[in-house]
ZAMARGU-4260 file (C-alpha; in steps of 0.2 Angstrom, whole numbers, plus 5000, padded with zeros to 4 digits):
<rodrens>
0) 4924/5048/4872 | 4940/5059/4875 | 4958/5050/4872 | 4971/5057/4883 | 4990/5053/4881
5) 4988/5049/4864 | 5006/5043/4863 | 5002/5032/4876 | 4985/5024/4870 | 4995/5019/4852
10) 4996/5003/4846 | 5012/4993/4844 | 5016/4977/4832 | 5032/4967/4837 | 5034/4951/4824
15) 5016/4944/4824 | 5010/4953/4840 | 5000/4969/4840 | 4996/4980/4858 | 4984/4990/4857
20) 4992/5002/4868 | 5012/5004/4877 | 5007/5000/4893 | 5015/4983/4898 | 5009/4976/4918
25) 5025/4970/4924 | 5028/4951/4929 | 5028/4953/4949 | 5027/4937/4961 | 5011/4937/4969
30) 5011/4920/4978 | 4996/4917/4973 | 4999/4900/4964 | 4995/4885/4973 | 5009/4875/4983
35) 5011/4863/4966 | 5016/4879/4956 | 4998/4878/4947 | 4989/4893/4943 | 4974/4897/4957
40) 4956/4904/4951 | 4961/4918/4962 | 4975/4920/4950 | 4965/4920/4934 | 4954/4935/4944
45) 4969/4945/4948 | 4976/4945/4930 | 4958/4948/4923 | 4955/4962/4934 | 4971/4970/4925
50) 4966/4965/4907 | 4949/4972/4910 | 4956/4988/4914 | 4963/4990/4898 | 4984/4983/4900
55) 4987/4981/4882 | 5002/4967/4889 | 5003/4958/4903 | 5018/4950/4908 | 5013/4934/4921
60) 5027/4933/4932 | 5041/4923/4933 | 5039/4904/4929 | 5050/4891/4934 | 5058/4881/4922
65) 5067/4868/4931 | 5060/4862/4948 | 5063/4862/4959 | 5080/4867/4958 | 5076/4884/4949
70) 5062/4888/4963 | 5061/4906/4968 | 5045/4904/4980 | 5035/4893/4992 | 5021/4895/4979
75) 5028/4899/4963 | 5023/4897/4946 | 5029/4880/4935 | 5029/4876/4919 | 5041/4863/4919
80) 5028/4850/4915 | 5014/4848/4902 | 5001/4847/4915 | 5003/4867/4919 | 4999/4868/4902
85) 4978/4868/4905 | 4977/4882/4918 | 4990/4894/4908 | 4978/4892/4894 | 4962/4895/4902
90) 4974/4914/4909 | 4980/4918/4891 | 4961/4915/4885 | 4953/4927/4899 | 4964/4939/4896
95) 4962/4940/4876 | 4945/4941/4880 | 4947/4958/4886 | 4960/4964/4873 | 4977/4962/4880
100) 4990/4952/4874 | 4999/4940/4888 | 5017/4935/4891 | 5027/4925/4901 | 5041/4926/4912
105) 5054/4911/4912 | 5066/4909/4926 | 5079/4899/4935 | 5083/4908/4954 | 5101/4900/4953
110) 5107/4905/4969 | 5093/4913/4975 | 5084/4898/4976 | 5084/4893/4997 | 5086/4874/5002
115) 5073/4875/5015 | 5060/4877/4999 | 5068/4867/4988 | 5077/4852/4997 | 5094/4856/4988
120) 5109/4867/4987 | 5107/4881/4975 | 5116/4880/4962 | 5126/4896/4950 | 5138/4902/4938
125) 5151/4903/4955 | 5149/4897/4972 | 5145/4916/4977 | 5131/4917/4987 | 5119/4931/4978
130) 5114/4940/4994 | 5124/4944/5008 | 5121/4929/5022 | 5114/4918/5007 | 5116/4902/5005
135) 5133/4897/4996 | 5126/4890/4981 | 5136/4875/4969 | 5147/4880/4954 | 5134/4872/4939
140) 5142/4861/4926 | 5143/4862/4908 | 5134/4849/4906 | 5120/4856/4917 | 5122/4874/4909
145) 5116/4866/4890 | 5102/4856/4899 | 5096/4871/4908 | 5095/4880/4894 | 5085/4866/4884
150) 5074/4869/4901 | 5069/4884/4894 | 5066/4879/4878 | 5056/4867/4881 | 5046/4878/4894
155) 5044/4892/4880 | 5034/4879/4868 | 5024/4875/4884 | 5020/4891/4886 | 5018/4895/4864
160) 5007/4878/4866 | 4997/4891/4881 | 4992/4904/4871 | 5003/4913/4876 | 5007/4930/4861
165) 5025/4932/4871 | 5038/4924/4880 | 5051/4933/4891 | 5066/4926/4897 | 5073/4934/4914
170) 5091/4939/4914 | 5091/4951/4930 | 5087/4954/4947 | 5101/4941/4953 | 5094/4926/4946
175) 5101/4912/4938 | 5106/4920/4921 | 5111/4937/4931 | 5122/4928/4940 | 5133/4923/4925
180) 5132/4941/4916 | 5136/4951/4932 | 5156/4951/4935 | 5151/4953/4956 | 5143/4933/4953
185) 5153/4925/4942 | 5172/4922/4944 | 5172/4905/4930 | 5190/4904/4919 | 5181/4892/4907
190) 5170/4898/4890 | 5156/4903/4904 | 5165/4919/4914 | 5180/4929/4911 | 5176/4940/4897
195) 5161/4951/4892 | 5158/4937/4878 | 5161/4924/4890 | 5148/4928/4902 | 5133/4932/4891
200) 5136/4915/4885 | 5125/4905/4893 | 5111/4919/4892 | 5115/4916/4871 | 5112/4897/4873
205) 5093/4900/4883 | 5092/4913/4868 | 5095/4900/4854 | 5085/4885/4864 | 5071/4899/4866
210) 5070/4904/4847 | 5073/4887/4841 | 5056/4882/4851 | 5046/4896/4848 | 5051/4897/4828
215) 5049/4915/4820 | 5034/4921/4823 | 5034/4923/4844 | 5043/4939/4850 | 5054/4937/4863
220) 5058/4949/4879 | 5074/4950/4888 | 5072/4956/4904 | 5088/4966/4909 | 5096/4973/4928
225) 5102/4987/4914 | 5115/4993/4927 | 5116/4984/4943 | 5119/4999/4954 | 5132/4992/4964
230) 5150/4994/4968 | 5159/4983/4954 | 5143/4977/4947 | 5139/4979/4929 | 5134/4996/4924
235) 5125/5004/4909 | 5138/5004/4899 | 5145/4986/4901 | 5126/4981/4898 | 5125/4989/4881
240) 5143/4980/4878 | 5137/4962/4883 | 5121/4967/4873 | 5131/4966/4858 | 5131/4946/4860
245) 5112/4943/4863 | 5102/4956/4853 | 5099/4948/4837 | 5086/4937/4842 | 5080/4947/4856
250) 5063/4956/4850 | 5060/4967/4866 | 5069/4974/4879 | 5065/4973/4897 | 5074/4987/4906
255) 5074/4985/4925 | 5090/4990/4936 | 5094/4984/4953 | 5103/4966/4960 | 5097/4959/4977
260) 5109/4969/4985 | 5102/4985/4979 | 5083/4981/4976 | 5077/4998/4982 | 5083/5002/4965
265) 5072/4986/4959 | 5057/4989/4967 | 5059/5006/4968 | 5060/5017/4983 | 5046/5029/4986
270) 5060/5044/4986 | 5063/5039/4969 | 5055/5051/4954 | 5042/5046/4941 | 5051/5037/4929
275) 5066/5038/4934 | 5075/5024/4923 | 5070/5028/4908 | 5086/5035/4903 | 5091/5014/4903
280) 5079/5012/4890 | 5083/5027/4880 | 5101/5019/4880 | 5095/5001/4875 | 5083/5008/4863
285) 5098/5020/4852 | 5111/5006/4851 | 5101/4993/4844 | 5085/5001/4837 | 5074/4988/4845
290) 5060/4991/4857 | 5062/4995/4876 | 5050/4995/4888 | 5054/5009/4902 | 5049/5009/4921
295) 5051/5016/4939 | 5040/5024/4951 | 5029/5028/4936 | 5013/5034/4942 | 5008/5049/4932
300) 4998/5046/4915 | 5007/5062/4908 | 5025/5056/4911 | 5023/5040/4905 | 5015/5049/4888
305) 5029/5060/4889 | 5042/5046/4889 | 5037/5038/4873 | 5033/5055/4864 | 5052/5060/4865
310) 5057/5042/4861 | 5064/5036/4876 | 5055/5020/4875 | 5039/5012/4865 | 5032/5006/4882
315) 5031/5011/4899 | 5032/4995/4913 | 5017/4998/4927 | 5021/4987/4940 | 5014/4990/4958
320) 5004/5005/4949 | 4992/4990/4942 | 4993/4984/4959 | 4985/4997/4968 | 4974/5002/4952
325) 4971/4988/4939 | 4957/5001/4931 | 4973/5012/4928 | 4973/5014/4911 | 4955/5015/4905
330) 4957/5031/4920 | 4970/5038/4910 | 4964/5037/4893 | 4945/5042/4896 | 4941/5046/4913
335) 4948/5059/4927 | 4965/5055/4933 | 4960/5059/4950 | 4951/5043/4950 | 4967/5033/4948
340) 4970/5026/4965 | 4991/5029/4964 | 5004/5015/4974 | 5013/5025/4986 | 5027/5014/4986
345) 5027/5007/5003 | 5031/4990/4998 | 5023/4983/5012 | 5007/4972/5006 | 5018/4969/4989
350) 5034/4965/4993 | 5034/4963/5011 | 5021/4949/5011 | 5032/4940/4997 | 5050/4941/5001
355) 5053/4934/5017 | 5036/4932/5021 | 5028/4918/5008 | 5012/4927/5010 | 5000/4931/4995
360) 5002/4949/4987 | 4993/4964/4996 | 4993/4982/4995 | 4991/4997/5007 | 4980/5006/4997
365) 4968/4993/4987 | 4960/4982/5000 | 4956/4968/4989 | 4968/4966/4974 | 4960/4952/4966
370) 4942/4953/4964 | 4942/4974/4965 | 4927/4984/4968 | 4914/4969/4964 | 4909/4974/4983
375) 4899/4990/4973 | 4887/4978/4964 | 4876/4972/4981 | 4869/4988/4991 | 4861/4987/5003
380) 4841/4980/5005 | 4834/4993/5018 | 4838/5012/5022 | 4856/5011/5033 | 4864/5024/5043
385) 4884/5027/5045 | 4892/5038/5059 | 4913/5038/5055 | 4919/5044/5069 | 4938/5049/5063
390) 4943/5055/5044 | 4961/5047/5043 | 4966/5034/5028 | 4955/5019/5040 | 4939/5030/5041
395) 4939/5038/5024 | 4938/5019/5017 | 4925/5013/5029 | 4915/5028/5027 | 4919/5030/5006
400) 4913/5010/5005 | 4899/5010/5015 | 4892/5025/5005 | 4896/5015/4988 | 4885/5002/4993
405) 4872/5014/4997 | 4872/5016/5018 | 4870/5036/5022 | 4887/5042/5029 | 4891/5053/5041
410) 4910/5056/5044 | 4915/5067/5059 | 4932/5074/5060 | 4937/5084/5074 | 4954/5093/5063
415) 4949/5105/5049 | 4957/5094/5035 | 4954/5072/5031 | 4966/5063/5030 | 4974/5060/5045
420) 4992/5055/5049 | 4995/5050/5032 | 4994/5068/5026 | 5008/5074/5039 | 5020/5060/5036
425) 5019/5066/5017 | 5025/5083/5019 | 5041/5075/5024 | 5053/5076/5006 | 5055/5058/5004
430) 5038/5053/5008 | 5025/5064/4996 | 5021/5049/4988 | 5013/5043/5004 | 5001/5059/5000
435) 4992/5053/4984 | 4980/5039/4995 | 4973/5054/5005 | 4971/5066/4990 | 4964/5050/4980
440) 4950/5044/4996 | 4946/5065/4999 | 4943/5065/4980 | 4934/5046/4980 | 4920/5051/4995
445) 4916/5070/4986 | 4909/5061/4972 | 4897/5049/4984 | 4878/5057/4987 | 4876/5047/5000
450) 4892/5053/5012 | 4894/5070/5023 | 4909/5075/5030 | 4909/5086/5044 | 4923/5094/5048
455) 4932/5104/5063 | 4918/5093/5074 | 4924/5085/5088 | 4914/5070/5091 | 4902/5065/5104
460) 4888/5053/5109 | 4874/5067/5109 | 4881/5072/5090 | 4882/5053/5084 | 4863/5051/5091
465) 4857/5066/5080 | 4860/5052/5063 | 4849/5039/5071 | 4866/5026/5066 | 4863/5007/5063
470) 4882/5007/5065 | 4895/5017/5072 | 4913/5016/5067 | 4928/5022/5077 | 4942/5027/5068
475) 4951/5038/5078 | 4970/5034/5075 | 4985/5034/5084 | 4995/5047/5095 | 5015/5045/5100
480) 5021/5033/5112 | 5031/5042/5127 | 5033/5032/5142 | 5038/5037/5158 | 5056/5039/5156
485) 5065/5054/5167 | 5064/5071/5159 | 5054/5067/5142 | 5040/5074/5148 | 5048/5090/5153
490) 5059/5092/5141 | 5047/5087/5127 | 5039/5104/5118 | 5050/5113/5131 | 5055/5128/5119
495) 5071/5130/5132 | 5075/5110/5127 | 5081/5102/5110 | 5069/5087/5111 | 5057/5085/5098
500) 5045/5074/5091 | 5041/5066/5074 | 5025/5079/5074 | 5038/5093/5079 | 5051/5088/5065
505) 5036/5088/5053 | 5032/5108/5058 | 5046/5112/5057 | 5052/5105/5040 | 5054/5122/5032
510) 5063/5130/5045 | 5081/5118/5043 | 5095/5122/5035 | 5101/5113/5019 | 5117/5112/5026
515) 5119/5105/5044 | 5135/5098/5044 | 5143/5098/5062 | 5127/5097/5069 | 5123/5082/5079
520) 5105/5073/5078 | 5100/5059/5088 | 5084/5049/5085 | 5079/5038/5098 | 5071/5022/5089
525) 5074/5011/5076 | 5058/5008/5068 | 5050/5016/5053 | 5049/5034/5060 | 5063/5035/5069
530) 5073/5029/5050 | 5061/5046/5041 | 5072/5057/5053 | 5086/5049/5050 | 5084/5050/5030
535) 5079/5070/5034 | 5095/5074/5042 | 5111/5063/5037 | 5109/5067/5020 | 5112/5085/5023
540) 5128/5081/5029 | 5123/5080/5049 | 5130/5067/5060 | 5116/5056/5066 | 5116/5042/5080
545) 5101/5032/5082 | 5099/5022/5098 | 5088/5006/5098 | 5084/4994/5112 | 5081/4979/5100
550) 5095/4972/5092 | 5092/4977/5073 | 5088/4992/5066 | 5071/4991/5055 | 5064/4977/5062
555) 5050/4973/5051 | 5053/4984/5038 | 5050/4976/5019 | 5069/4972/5011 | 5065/4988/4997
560) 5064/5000/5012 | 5078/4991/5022 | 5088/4990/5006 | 5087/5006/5004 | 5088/5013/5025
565) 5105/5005/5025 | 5113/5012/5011 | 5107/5030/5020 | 5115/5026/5035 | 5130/5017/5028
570) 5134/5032/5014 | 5132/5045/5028 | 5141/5037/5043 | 5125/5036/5052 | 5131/5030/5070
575) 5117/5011/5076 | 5118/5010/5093 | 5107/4993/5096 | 5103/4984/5112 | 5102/5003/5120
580) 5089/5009/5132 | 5084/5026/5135 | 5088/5032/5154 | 5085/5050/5155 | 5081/5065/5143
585) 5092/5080/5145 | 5088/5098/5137 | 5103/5091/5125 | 5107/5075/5128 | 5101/5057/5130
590) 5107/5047/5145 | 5108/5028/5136 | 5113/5012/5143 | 5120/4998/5133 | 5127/4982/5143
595) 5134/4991/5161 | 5141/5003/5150 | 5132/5021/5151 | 5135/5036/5139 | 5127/5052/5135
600) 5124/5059/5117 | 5125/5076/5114 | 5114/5083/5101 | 5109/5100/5094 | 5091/5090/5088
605) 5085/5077/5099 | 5070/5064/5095 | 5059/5053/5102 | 5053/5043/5090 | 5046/5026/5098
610) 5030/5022/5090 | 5014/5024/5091 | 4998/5019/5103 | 4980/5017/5100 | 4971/5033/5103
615) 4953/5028/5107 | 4946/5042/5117 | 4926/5040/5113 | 4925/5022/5111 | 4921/5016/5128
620) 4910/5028/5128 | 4901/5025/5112 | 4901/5006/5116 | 4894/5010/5133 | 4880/5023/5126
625) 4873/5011/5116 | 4874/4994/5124 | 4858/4985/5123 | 4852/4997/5110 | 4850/4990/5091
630) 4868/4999/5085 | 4881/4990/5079 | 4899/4997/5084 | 4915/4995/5076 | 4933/5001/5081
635) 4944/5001/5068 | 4963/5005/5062 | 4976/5013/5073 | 4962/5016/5088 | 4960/4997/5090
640) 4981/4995/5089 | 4994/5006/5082 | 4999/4998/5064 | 5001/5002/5046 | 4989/5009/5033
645) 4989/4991/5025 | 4978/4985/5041 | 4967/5001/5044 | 4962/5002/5026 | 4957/4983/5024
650) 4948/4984/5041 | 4938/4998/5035 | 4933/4989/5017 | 4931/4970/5023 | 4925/4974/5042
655) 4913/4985/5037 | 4905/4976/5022 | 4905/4958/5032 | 4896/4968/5046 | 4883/4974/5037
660) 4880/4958/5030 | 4881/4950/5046 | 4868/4964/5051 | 4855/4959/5034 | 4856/4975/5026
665) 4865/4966/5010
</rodrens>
């Protein structure tokens, strides 16, 4: 068998633990525990579904270590009692089964604990809350500090006790022992806060408590914000100085980035390059000559070999990569890295559902993140026949699983090219990431005998016929929402008008100028597309306005994305006009109404960006041509109700495989 990325495929010994290879699975809150903090079956699969695709460590995520005061989740994991004890073993044991090593994360939220979770007033290094509109959270005594820390003593011979071949002890992201280390959370005169020494004691005392329970042999990780990236925050350079104070016991080094005021840099923006950190670990790694492991946005097998070949790090951090793919790495060392289905950053199924949401981890492009492609092992009992009508991301599954569990596909698709909207968005700079699911689904279905795709065919009832179908599946998308408001339908692909939309922007991406400063751009809506215009044009120096009738700007958008839509529009002086209807659409202006007050907005670029709608065209007639016949016929995605990939992509895996059960072919 061929090794690729030999770099990355070495082993690696760290005291008495040996990986087989440098890729580390991230710790990432999946809420999949149960509501006691204990560790679900499904929880167990997902883990083993990451081990048996060849992680050589896996980080479990973060572990509470004093409840529930140190509660960071509805369903969090806990290992403040012995009685966790029995299911963390029975993890660490499935996933040595496959060959990886297992770690896990301890934490305290500090002041990103919330009462309504835990019953309590948070509790920090200052009463500063750790998020703008957080709670204000209770100056922690010295007393409390030393017990704490015991906490996590005590929660590291649990976890030893476990099986567990590492323990990591989480010192960024705004937590508890962030919030004493960074100068913007902790404004203590006593031993605790002041200096540089000062502040990284109390991360010293869970250090020592750690060691002391752990005894020689265990390495121990230290996860790290290495700079905070923002205003008066700590940066690299004050890291690698408060370092100084916690390094001799300190085995690995975990190098993350970001505070909860700037967690697009956290959980990292799609704009953001393929390993775009590592110069942190680089850093960390030269000053104290101890191993890093180095992350961000990596999605390529051959960047991440090319980190640890020029000594940047000795491991690369997968994070929602393992997510969207947990079969990533024996893809990259033996097989075809088209195979590897990449994350394309949309945070919505990951850390949408968690943050804010309680909901269990999801993901946009992998339908079923803990039990995989176990779907492939039951085909189908009697010949079956597949007409997708429709080739965008919602099709392309259906018609790619149905095929896999050995239906005969037919997928019709009426543009010259699959892929649907996806592929357009993509072409826009700071969305090419969004790219790599259609590539990935084009590249999945031309390796299925059993699927045809027709191309450049618009579809109708007489050509759906010609396949004899058992089941039909409409996956015809969406089209732009323009409602009747005065002069948008004139002015709209008017080439004497300067009104465009989303699909005109996208055509035109080549023709812009770098340069647009003194140009004026006005984007009416808010939401997701309305912000990709918005990102296109403030940044080269345009001044943009954007006009939405609901009172935020965003609404529903993940806290990475939003995280990172506001610094945009802060950094470029983007003008938010909420509460704001739309009146009239001029050639160069927009007539808007906000209160009794009215105003026009010039622009030289004017779009309409407010959403999408269904767009369903055959469906009544393919539901009335074969009513009372023995077809089964499905709409799915977008041509049911305009939403995100998230809903067309599951709909097109689960609805279809629980419909040909329902129908006895499996």
């Amino acid at each position: 068998m061929k090794n690729n990325y030999p770099h990355l495929f070495q082993p690696y010994t760290i005291r008495n633990m040996t990986v087989k290879n440098r890729i580390v699975m991230m710790p990432m809150g999946s809420d999949l525990a149960g509501h006691n903090g204990q560790m679900s079956d499904e929880h167990i699969k997902y883990y083993e579904q990451r081990a048996r695709g060849g992680v050589g460590l896996i980080l479990v995520e973060n572990i509470c270590v004093t409840f529930p005061q140190g509660s960071n989740g509805a369903t969090q994991l806990r290992i403040d009692h012995d009685c966790y004890i029995p299911r963390l073993y029975t993890l660490a044991e499935v996933c040595h089964r496959h060959g990886s090593c297992v770690g896990i994360q301890l934490n305290h939220a500090g002041a990103s604990a919330m009462s309504s979770r835990t019953g309590m007033q948070p509790v920090s290094a200052s009463n500063i809350p750790s998020k703008e509109g957080g709670e204000i959270p209770r100056k922690l005594t010295k007393v409390e500090l030393f017990s704490i820390a015991q906490d996590y003593g005590v929660a590291a011979q649990r976890a030893v006790n476990a099986g567990f071949d590492l323990v990591e002890i989480h010192a960024g992201h705004s937590y508890l022992i962030s919030q004493f280390l960074s100068p913007l959370m902790n404004d203590r005169t006593d031993e605790f806060g002041g200096s540089v020494e000062n502040r990284a004691r109390f991360c010293r005392l869970v250090i020592d408590e750690v060691r002391k329970a752990v005894g020689p042999k265990v390495p121990i990780s230290l996860r790290l914000s290495v700079d905070e990236l923002v205003e008066g925050g700590n940066t690299l350079e004050d890291c690698l100085e408060y370092l100084e104070y916690l390094s001799d016991e300190v085995d690995l080094f975990n190098t993350s980035a970001g505070l909860n005021q700037s967690i697009q840099y956290q959980i990292d923006a799609n704009y953001l390059k393929d390993g775009w950190r590592s110069y942190m670990a680089k850093a960390v790694r030269d000053k104290f000559n101890k191993p890093t492991i180095a992350m961000g946005n990596i999605r390529d097998p051959k960047i991440a070999d090319d980190i640890i070949a020029r000594g940047d790090a000795d491991f690369i951090g997968l994070g929602r990569g393992l997510i969207a793919d947990p079969d990533w790495c024996v893809k990259a060392r033996y097989g075809d890295v088209s195979d590897i289905r990449k994350c394309i950053s949309c945070n919505i199924g990951c850390v949408g559902n968690r943050i804010g949401g309680n909901k269990p981890i999801r993901c946009s492009v992998n339908p079923d993140v803990v039990y995989g492609e176990q779907y492939k092992k039951t085909k189908v009992t009697k010949p079956c026949s597949v007409v997708v009508v429709g080739g965008g991301t919602a099709g392309l599954e259906a018609a790619c699983t149905a095929a896999e569990v050995g239906c005969n596909v037919t997928l019709l698709e009426k543009e010259a090219e699959v892929g649907g909207l996806s592929v357009q968005i993509s072409k826009i700079p700071a969305k090419t990431r969004l790219g790599d699911f259609p590539r990935y689904l084009k590249h999945r279905a031309s390796k299925l005998d059993h699927l045809n795709i027709v191309t450049d065919t618009e579809a109708t009832v007489e050509k759906i016929r010609c396949y004899k179908p058992d089941l039909v599946i409409n996956a015809t998308g969406s089209v732009p929402l323009l409602p009747p408001i005065e002069g948008l339908h004139e002015n709209l692909n008017n080439p004497n008008a300067k009104v465009y939309s989303i699909k005109d922007m996208i055509e035109n991406l080549g023709h812009y100028p770098e340069d647009l400063t003194g140009k004026k751009v006005a984007v009416v809506g808010g939401g997701a597309v309305g912000l990709d215009v918005m990102e296109f044009f403030a940044p080269r120096g345009a001044e943009v306005t954007i006009i939405e009738m609901m009172g935020v700007i965003g609404n529903g958008l993940d806290a990475s994305t939003s995280s990172s839509m506001n610094e945009c529009m802060n950094k470029h002086h983007v003008r938010k006009m909420v509460h704001t209807a739309l009146t009239k659409v001029n050639a160069d202006s927009f007539e808007v109404k906000y209160g009794e007050t009215e105003e026009t907005i010039p622009f030289d670029y004017g779009f309409v960006c407010l959403g999408m709608k269904a767009y369903a065209s055959i469906w009544d007639e393919i539901q009335q041509a074969f009513d009372g016949e023995d077809v089964e016929v499905l709409n799915i995605g977008d041509s049911v109700r305009a939403r995100r990939i998230i809903d067309g992509v599951d709909a097109g895996r689960h609805l279809v495989l629980s419909t040909l059960d329902r129908l006895g072919f499996r």
